[in-house]
N, C-alpha and C positions, 0 to 999 in steps of 0.2 A: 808372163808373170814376173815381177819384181820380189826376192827375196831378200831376207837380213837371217844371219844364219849365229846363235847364240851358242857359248861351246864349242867353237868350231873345231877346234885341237889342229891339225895337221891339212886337215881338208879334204878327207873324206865324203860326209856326208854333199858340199859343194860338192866337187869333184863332179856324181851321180848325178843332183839335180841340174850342173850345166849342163852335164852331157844328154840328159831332158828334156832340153831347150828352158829353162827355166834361168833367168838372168840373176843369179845374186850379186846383188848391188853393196852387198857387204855384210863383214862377218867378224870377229869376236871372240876372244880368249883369253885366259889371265895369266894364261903361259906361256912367256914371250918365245921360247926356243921352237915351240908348237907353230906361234904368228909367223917366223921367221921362214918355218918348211913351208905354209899355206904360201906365203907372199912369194916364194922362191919358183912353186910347182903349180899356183891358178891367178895369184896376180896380186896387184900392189891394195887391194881395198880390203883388207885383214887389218885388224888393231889391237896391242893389246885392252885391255876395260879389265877393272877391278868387277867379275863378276856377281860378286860376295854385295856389291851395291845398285842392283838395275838400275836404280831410281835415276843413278846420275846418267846414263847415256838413254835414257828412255826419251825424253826431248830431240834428243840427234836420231831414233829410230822413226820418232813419228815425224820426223820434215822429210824422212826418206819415202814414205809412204807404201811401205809395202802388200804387195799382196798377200805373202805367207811367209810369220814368222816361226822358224825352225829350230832344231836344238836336240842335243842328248847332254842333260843335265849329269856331274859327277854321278855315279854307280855305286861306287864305293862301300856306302853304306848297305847297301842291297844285296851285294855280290856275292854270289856264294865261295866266291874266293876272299872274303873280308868278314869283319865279326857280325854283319849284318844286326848295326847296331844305330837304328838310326841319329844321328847327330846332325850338324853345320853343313855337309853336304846334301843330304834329303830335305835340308829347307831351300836349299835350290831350285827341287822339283816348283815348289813356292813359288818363291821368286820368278822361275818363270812364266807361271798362270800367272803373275801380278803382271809382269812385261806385255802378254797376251791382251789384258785386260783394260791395260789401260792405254796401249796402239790400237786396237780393235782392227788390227786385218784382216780380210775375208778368211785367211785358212789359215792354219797353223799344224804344226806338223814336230809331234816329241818322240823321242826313241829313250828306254831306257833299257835296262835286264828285265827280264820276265818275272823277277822277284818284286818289281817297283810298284807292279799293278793291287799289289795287297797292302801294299804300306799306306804307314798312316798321311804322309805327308802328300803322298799319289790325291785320297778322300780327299782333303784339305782343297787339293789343288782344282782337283773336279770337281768340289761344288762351285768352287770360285769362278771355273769356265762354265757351265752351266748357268749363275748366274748374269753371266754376262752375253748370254744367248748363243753359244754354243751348244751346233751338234755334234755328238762325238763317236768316231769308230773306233773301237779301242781291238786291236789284234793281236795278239804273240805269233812270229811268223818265224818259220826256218830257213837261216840264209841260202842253205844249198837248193832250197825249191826258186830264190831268186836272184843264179847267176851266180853264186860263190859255193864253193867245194868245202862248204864249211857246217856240220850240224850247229850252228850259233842259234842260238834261241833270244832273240830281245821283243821287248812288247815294244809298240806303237800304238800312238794315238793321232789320227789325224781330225782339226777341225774345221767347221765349215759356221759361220755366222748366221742364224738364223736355220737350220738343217736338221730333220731328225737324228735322232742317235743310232746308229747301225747303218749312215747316209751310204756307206761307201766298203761295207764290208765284201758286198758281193764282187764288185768291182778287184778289189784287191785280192779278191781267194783265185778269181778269174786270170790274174797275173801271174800266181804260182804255173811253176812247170810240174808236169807228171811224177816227174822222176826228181830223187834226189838228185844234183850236182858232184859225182865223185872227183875225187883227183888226178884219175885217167882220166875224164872227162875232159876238164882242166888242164890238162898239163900236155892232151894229146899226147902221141906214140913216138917219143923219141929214140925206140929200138928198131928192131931190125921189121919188114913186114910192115907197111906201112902204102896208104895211100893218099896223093895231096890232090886237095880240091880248095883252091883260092879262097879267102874268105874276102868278103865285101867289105870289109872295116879293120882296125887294127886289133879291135876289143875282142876279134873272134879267131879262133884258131885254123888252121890251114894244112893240119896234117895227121889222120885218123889211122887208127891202126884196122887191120880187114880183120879184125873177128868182135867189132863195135857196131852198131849199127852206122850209114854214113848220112850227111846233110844231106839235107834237098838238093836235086840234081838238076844242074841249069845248062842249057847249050854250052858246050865248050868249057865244063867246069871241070872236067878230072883231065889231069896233067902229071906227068911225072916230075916227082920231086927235084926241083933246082938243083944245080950245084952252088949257090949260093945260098941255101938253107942250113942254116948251124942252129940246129937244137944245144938247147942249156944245157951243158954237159952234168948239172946236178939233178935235171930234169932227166933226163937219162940213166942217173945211177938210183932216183928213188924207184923211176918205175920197171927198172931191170931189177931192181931189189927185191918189190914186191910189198914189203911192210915199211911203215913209220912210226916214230917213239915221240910223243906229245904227256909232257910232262903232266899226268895227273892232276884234277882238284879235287880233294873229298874223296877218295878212294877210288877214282874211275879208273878205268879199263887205262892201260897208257901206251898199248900196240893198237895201231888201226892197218887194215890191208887200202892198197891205192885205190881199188873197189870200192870204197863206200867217204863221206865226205870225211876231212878231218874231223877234230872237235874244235872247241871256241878257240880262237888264236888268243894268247896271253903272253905277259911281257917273257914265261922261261917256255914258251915253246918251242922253241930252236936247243933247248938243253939237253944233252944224250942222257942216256937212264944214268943211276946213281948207285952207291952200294946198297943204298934201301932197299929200293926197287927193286933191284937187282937180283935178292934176296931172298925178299918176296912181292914177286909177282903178279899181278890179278889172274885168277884161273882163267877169265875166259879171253886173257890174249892169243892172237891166233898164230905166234910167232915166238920164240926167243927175244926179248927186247933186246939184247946183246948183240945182235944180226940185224936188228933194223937199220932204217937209215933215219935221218932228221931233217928236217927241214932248216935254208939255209935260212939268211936273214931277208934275202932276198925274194926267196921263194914265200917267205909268211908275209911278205910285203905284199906280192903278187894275190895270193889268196885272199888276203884281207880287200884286192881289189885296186890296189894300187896300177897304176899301167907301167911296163916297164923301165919308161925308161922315166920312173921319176924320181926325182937327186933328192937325199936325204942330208940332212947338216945339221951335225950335233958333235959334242966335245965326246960324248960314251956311248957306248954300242945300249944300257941301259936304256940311254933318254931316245932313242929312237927306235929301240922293242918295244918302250913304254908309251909313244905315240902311235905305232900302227897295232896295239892292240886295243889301245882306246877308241880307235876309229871307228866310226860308220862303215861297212862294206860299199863301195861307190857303187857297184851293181844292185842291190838292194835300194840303194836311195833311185836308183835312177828309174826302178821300177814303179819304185811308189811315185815319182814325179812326173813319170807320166801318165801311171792312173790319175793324178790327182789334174794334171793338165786337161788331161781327157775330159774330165768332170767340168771341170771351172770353163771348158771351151762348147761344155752341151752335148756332146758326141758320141754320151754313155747316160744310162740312167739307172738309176738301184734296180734288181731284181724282187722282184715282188714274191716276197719270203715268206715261210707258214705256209698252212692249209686255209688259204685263204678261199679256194673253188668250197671244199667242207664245208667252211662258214658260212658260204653267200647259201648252199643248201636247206642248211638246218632253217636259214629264215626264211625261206619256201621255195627258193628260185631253182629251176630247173636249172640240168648241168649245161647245157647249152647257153641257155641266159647267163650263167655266171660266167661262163668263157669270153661274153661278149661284154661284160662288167669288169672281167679281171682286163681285156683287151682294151681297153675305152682308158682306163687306167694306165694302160702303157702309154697312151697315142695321149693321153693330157700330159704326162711326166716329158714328151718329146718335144712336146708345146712351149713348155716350162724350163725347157734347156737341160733334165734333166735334174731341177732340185725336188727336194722332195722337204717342205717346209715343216718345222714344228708345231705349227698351229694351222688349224684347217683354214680359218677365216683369214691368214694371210693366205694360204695356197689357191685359194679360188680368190681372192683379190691378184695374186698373180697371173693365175688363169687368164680372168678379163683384161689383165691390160698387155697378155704373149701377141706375138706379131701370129697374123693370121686367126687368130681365134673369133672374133667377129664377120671371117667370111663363111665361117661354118653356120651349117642351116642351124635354125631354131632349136629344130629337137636332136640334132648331134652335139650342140652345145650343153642341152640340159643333159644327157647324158653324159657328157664328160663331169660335169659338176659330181652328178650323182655316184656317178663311179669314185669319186676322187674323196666323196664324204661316207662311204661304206666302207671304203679300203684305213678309212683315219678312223672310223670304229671299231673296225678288225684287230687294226694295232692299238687300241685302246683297249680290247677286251684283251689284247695276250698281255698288258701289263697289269691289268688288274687280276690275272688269272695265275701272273707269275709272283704277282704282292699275297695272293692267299696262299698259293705252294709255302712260300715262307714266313706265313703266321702259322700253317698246322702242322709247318715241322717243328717249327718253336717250342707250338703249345704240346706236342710230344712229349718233350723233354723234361724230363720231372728234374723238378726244383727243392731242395732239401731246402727246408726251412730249419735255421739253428737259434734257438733263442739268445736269451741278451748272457744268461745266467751259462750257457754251455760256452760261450764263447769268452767269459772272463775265466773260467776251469781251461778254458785248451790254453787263455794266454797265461 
């Protein structure tokens, strides 16, 4: 897949999707000191662009021809560390559904804060994709379920041309790991007690402490630790420490134990507590902040997903906190890109979600027949590469022209139709069933009628 990646900042989100396999062919930002880290740490096809104007580079995206355009449009306005007051940056959200809309590549792929998905400029933007035949998954996901040691909360939207809505939700929940991602996780056992088991890539770690659970065990994988292994000596003093001090937004807790992820990295999270703070404390820290340790600049580099040995180059220690906190986590992006490879290559199909077996019931079919209707459903969806269309009478025009589907017998084919037009009733009646859930809560709602005459008295 060919990518164009809008907002790029620093190169985060790239970063994840090459490491994907996913080829971005070029990427974008209005802030040249940001162009300068991208070009220095994944390559020379970053530029600055006035993003405040898509219109003018939207010509230069479409001779590129991509398969997925991407992006985490400013936040700002969103942020619950900002007055969340939407202005000039939430019409970006915009601006990029217009970018979407008028390149038309098969997928596209937005990340914002998890605040963006209630804003106004979000609607705006989704009826515009929507009108222009997108499906859309729309998720809020926790970085530390995907590879970063970080409770970060951001929504995601990924789309697909032509795709129902909720195409690829299951796919991506499928992606999360079990467990939150903590910082010992992360940072492995840089103390004492300690055993090494090679990892296969440089992205994974290689040296577990014995009262963690250990990786999968492979012929010839546990070794005793090198003499040429040199743990991060800060990576050492946070988890001999025990606790870290992450500078608060809104009153949060601002001690975390190495145990559990950090919180969102932000440009002062590298800042040690303050007399404020200091003074008073949130009850439920589980430490003295004053005894904690901090995270270096390095180390929020690292967790933000950075790898390490990548060069940072800026005139102030600000403009390069203020980059790796704007960033995409590359682990997070690399997750999603290769769910979304998965997808685009046929390899995965939506899970067939709801009480869907209930419903084939109620309309008389025993539960064995419905098995063999939710199944028939599967085996066309596999047909199909795994799309799942928004309109029926494209999906069984797809149907007839999948490789292989005319060697199937007569009555195996008319069952896959059949299966394939019950399953797109099913998902018609839980939207018509979720459209009256929110007219009879509406109509709940009692409505004070004020006359003309009460309301020139109140003014």
């Amino acid at each position: 897949m060919r990518a164009v990646e809008l907002f790029c900042g620093a190169g985060g989100m790239s970063r994840g999707l090459i490491d994907a396999g996913i080829d971005v062919v070029r990427a974008y930002d209005a802030w040249p000191v940001a162009v300068e880290n991208y070009r220095a740490n994944i390559g020379p096809h970053a530029e600055v662009a006035d993003l405040k104007n898509l219109l003018s580079i939207i010509p230069e995206i479409s001779l590129l021809k991509p398969d997925l355009i991407c992006g985490g449009p400013p936040c700002q306005d969103y942020s619950l560390a900002g007055r969340r007051e939407e202005g000039e940056n939430a019409s970006l959200t915009v601006a990029f559904a217009i970018a979407i809309t008028a390149v038309r590549p098969r997928w596209f792929m937005m990340e914002n804060v998890a605040q963006a998905s209630r804003s106004k400029a979000w609607a705006d933007a989704r009826n515009m994709l929507k009108r222009a035949g997108y499906g859309l998954s729309e998720s809020t996901l926790t970085a530390s379920r995907y590879g970063v040691p970080q409770d970060r909360k951001r929504f995601f939207c990924i789309g697909r041309l032509g795709e129902r809505d909720g195409f690829l939700l299951s796919a991506v929940a499928n992606a999360a790991s079990s467990e939150p991602m903590t910082l010992r996780d992360f940072f492995g056992s840089a103390v004492a007690d300690t055993v090494y088991f090679p990892a296969r890539s440089s992205a994974r770690r290689s040296v577990w402490s014995s009262d963690e659970p250990a990786p999968t065990i492979r012929e010839r994988s546990i070794r005793p630790i090198p003499e040429s292994f040199q743990p991060h000596l800060a990576d050492a003093a946070l988890l001999e420490n025990g606790y870290v001090f992450s500078r608060p937004v809104r009153g949060g807790r601002g001690v975390r134990t190495v145990d559990e992820p950090f919180p969102t990295v932000t440009r002062t999270s590298w800042e040690r507590p303050g007399p404020k703070y200091l003074n008073d404390p949130h009850p439920r820290d589980p430490a003295p902040a004053a005894s904690t340790a901090a995270l270096t600049r390095e180390q929020a580099s690292r967790i933000q997903g950075f790898p390490s040995d990548w060069r940072w180059i800026a005139k102030t220690q600000r403009d390069i906190l203020q980059m790796i906190a704007n960033a995409v986590p590359a682990p997070v992006a690399k997750a999603l890109g290769e769910v979304i490879l998965a997808r685009h290559h046929g390899y995965t199909a939506p899970a067939i979600e709801g009480r869907f077996l209930d419903w084939l019931e109620c309309r008389g079919r025993k539960r064995a027949t419905a098995r063999n209707v939710k199944a028939n459903v599967n085996r066309a969806r596999r047909l199909l590469g795994g799309r799942s269309f928004a309109e029926i009478a494209m999906e069984l025009a797809a149907l007839e022209a999948a490789s292989g589907f005319h060697y199937l017998s007569k009555g195996t084919r008319s069952d896959l139709r059949q299966a394939l037009m019950l399953h797109a009733e099913f998902e018609a009646s839980k939207t018509t069933r979720a459209k009256r859930s929110k007219t009879t809560v509406a109509a709940a709602v009692p409505v004070e009628i004020i006359s003309d005459a009460e309301l020139a008295k109140a003014a």
